[in-house]
N, C-alpha and C positions, 0 to 999 in steps of 0.2 A: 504493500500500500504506500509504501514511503517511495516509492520513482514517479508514483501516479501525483501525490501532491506536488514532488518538485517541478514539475513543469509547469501547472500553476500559479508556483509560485514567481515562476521567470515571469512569465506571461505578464501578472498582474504586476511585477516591478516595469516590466518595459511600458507597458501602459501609462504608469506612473512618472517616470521619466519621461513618456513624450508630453504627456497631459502639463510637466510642470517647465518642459522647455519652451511649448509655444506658450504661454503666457508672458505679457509685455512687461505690465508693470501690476505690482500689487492692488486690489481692489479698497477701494476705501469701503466703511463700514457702511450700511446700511441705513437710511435717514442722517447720514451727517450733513453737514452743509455744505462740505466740498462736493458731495454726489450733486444733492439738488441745485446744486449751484453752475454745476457743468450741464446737468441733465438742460438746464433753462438756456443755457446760451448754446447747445448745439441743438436745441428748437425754434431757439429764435433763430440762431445761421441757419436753418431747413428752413422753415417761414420766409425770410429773407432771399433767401436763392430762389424757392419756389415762385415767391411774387414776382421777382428779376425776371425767370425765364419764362412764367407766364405772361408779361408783358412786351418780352424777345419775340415770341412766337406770334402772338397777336398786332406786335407793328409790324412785322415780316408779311404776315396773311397782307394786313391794308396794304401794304405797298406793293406785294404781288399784283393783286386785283387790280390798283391803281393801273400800273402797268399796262397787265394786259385788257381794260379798256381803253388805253390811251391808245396802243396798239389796232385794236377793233375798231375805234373812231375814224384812225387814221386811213386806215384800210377801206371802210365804207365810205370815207371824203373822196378818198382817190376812183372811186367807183358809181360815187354819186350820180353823174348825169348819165352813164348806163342803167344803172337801177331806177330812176327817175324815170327813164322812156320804156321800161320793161315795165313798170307798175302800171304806166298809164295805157300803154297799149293791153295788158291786161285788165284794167277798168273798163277802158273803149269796148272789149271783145265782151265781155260782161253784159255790161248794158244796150249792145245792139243783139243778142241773140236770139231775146222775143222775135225781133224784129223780121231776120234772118228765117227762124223756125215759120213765120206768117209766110212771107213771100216764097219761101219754098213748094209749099200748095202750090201757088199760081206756078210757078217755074216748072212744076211736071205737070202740070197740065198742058203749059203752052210747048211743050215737048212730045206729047201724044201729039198735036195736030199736025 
């Protein structure tokens, strides 16, 4: 029974030895004011940063958009009096089609004669 515990016993010192090498620095006591003390000012620097890059993010977005309507404007200036005669020739086609669908009657008729 005594080979079966020693390996445990290794086990549980290396464990031990790793557990107490990565630790940095000693922990201060629990409700001291050094804790609460630190605890509030790396909330407030996360608060802080959070507000910063929530406000990073949101002048970025307006100034994209900005952008690329400025781009979109520019685009339908430079195209304007094409689209100007495209719109109205499709109003014109619009509103004479009554018109069209009427005189087509007479148009096959004066075609049977």
């Amino acid at each position: 029974m005594g080979s079966m515990e020693q390996p445990a016993q290794e086990m549980t010192a290396q464990k031990n030895a790793v557990s107490s090498s990565t630790q940095v620095a000693t922990t201060p006591k629990p409700g001291s004011a050094d804790t609460v003390e630190n605890q509030e000012k790396s909330r407030r620097a996360a608060n802080f940063r959070a507000l910063w890059t929530r406000r990073l993010i949101v002048g970025a977005a307006i100034l994209i958009w900005a952008i690329l309507f400025y781009f979109f404007f520019m685009a339908v200036a430079r195209v304007g009096a094409a689209l100007t005669l495209i719109f109205a020739g499709a109003l014109l086609a619009y509103l004479i089609y009554p018109i069209v669908l009427f005189l087509e009657r007479f148009i096959r008729v004066l075609s049977l004669l």
